[in-house]
C-alpha positions as CSV (number, residue, x, y, z in Angstrom):
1,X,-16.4,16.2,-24.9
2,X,-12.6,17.1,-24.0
3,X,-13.2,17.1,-20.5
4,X,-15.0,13.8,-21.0
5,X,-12.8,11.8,-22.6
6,X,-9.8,13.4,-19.9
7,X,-12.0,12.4,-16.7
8,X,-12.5,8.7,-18.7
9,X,-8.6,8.2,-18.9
10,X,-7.8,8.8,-15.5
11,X,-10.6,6.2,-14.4
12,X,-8.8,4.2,-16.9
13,X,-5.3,4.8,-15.4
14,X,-6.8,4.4,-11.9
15,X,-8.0,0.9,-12.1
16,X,-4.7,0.4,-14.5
17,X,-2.9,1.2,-11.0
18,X,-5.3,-1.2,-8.8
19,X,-4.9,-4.2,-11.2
20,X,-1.1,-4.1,-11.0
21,X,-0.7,-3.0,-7.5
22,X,-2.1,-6.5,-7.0
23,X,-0.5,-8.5,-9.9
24,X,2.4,-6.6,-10.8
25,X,3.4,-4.5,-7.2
26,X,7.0,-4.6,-6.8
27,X,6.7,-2.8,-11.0
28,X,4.4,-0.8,-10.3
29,X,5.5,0.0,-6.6
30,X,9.1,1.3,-8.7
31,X,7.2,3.7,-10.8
32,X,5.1,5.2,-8.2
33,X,8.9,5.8,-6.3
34,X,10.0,7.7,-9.5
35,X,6.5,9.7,-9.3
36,X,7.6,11.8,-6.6
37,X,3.8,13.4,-6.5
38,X,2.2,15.6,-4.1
39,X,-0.2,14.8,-2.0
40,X,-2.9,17.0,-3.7
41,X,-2.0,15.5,-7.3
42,X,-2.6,11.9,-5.7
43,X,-5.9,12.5,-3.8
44,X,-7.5,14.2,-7.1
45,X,-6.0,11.9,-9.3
46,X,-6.7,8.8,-7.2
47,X,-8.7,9.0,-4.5
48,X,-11.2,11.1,-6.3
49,X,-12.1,9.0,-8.9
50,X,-12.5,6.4,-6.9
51,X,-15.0,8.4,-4.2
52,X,-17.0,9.3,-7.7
53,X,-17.6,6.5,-8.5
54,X,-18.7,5.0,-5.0
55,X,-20.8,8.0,-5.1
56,X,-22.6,7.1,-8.0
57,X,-22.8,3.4,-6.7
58,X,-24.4,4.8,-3.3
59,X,-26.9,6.5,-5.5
60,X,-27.6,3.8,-7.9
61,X,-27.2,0.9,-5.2
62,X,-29.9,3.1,-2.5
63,X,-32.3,3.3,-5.5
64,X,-32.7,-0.1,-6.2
65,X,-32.3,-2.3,-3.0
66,X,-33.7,0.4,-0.1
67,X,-37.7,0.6,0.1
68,X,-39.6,3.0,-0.4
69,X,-40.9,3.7,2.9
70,X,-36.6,4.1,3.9
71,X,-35.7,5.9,1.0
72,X,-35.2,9.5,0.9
73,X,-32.7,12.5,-0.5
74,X,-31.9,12.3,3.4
75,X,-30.6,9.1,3.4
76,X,-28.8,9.3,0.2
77,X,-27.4,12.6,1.1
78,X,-25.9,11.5,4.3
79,X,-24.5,8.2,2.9
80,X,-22.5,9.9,0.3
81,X,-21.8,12.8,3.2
82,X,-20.1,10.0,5.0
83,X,-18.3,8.5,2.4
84,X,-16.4,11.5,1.4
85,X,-15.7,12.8,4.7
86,X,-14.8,9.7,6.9
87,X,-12.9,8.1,4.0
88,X,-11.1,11.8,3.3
89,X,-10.4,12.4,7.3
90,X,-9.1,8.8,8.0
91,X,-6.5,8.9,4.7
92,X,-5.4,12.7,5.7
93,X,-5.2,12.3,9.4
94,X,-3.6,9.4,9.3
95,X,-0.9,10.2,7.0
96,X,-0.6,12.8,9.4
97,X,0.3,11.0,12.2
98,X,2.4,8.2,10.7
99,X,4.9,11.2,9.0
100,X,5.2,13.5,12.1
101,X,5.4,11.0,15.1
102,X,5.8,7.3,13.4
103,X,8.1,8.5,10.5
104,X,9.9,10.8,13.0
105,X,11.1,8.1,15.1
106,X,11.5,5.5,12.7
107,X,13.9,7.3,10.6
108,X,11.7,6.3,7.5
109,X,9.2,7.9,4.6
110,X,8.3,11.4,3.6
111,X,5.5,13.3,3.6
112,X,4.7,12.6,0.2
113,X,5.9,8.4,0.0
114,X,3.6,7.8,2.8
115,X,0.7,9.3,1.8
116,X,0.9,7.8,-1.3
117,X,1.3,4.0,-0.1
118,X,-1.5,4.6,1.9
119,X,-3.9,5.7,-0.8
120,X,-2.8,3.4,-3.4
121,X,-2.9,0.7,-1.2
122,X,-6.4,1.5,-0.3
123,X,-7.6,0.6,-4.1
124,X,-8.8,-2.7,-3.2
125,X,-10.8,-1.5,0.0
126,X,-12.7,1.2,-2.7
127,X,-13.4,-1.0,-5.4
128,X,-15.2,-3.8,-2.8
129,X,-17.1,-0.6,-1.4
130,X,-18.4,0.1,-4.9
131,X,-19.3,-3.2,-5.3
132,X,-20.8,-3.8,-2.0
133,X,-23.2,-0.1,-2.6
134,X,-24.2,-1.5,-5.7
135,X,-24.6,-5.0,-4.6
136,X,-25.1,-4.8,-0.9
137,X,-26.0,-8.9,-1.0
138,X,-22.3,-9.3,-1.5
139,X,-21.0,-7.7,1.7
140,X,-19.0,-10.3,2.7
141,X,-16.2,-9.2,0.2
142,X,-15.8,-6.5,2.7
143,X,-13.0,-9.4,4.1
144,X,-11.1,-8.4,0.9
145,X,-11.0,-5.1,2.0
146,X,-7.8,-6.2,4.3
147,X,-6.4,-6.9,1.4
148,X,-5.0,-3.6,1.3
149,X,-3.5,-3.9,4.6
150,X,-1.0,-6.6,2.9
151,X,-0.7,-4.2,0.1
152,X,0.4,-1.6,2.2
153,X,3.2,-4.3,4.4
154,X,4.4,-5.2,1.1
155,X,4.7,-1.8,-0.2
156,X,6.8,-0.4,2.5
157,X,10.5,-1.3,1.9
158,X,9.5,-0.2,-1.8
159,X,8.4,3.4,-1.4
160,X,9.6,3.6,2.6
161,X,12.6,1.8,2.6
162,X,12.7,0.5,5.5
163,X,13.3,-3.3,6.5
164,X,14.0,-5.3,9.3
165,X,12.7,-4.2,12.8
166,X,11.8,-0.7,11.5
167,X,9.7,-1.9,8.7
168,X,7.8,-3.8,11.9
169,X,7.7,-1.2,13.9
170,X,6.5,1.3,11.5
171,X,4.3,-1.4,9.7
172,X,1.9,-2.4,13.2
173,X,1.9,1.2,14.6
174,X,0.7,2.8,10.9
175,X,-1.6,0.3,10.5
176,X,-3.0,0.9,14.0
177,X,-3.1,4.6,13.2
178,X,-5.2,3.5,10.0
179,X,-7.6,1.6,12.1
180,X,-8.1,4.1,14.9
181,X,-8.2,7.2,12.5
182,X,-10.5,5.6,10.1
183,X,-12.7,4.5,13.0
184,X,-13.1,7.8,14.5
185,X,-14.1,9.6,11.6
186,X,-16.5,7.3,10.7
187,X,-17.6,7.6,14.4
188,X,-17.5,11.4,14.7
189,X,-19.6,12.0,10.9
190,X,-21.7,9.6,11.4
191,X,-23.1,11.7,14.6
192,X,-23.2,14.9,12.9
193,X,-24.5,13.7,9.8
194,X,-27.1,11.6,11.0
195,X,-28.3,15.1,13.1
196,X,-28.4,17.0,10.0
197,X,-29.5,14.8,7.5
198,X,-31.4,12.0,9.6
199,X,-32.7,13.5,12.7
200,X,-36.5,13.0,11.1
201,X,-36.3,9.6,10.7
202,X,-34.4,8.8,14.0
């Protein structure tokens, strides 16, 4: 019941984060620069969440808008497979590249600031995946997904602090990073999982 009522809160504090990342950033931007938390502490305490419950939206979601004749504990298996992995890859690689080359020659972040404007800023791109696995009618809201892209430009001179013509540069080259990490993971699991978990139906 502890552990319960614990794993309840922090869903609680994670949308808490989400809703005023969008109406209250530059506040809530300030207390995540106090936070000063690891990378480890973010990802299970926001990210994780988050992937839970897109999890149980891919399983819920699969149930009641695949047919029978597609369905299977294949399919399921390798949607949530992906999820976790690509999503996972693309947020650590990423932060990977934008602290050891684009941080590097910017002069800007830390290991820790970056990876946490990146994940917070993602919020918004999680919560219209959970609505579009549950709801898959609705996937045009995947256009609010770039919300988060905003989020994250905004969020830079708060938890970078940078401005000016290093806030651009590091602003278009992370985002590119983003786009070209997230885009090969997806790629790259998406093969392997649709040999392990697929290969019957394709």
């Amino acid at each position: 019941m502890h552990r319960s009522f614990r794993y309840m809160s922090n869903i609680f504090r994670v949308f808490t984060r989400i809703l005023n990342l969008s109406f209250y950033p530059a506040n809530e931007l300030k207390d995540i620069a106090t936070e000063n938390n690891s990378r480890k502490t973010i990802y299970i305490e926001f990210v994780v969440p988050l992937l839970c419950l897109m999890t149980i939206a891919i399983i819920i979601g699969t149930w009641l808008n695949t047919s029978r004749e597609l369905y299977s504990a294949g399919y399921v298996i390798y949607r949530i497979a992906m999820l976790w992995t690509s999503l996972s890859a693309g947020l650590y690689i990423s932060s990977f590249v934008v602290t050891e080359i684009i941080a590097h020659h910017t002069g800007a972040g830390g290991h820790n600031r970056d990876f946490a404007l990146m994940a917070y800023s993602a919020g918004t791109a999680y919560l219209v995946i959970i609505i579009v696995a549950l709801f898959p009618f609705f996937n045009e809201l995947y256009v609010l997904a770039f919300y988060s892209c905003y989020r994250y430009w905004t969020g830079i001179p708060h938890l970078i602090r940078i401005d000016g013509i290093n806030r651009t540069k590091y602003g278009i080259l992370s985002l590119l990073v983003m786009l070209l990490t997230y885009s090969l993971s997806f790629f790259f699991f998406d093969k392997v999982f649709k040999a392990i978990f697929l290969n019957s139906i394709s």
